[in-house]
N, C-alpha and C positions, 0 to 999 in steps of 0.2 A: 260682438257676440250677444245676443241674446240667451241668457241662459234662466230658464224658468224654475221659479219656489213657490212650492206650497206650503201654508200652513210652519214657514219656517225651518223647513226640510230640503236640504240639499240633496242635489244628484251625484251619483257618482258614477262613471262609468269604467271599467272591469276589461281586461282586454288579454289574453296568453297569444305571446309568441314564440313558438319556438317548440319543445320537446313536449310532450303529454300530461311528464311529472309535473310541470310548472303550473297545468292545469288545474292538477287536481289545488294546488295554494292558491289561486281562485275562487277555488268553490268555497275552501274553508274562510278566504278572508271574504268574500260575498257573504256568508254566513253573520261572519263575526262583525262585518257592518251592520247589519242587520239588527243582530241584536245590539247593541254597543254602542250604538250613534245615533244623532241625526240625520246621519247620511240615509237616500234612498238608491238604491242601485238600480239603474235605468240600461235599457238598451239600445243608449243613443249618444253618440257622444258631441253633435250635435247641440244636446239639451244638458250635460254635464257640467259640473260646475267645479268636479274634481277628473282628471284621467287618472287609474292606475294600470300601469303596465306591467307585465310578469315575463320575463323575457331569457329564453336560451338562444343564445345566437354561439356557435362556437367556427363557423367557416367563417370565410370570406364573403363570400356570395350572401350568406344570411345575417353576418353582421350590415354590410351595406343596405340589405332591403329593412332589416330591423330601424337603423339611424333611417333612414327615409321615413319610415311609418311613424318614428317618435318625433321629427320633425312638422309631418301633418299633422297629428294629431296636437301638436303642442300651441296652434292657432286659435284651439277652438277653446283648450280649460289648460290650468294647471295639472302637470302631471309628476306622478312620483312613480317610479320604476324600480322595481326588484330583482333581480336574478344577474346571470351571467352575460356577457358581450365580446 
């Protein structure tokens, strides 16, 4: 993994799966990183150094694709996940 710092600021990358509401705890914790951290919220994850994931899976079908996506994505940075499964 390459994962790139500026100036001693980490990445974080931001990610909703699932219902709309989950969305909108995205925006406010993109927000709240923002102000509050070092963290830099990027649109890459890629280039992240943190994942976090917001996630409503309540079927079958979407809990499987959900575990799949948090599997991918768990190669690239540390990830912390919030919501339902």
């Amino acid at each position: 993994m390459d994962n790139h710092q500026s100036n001693n600021t980490k990445k974080v990358y931001l990610e909703n799966i699932g219902c709309e509401r989950r969305g909108l705890d995205i925006a406010e914790l993109n927000r709240d990183l923002i102000n509050s951290t070092k963290y830099e919220v990027c649109n890459n994850y890629n280039i992240a150094d943190l994942i976090i994931i917001s996630t409503c899976a309540l079927s079958k079908n979407q809990k499987k694709a959900t575990i799949d996506r948090l599997n991918y994505l768990h190669q690239y940075a540390p990830l912390i996940i919030a919501g339902c499964l």
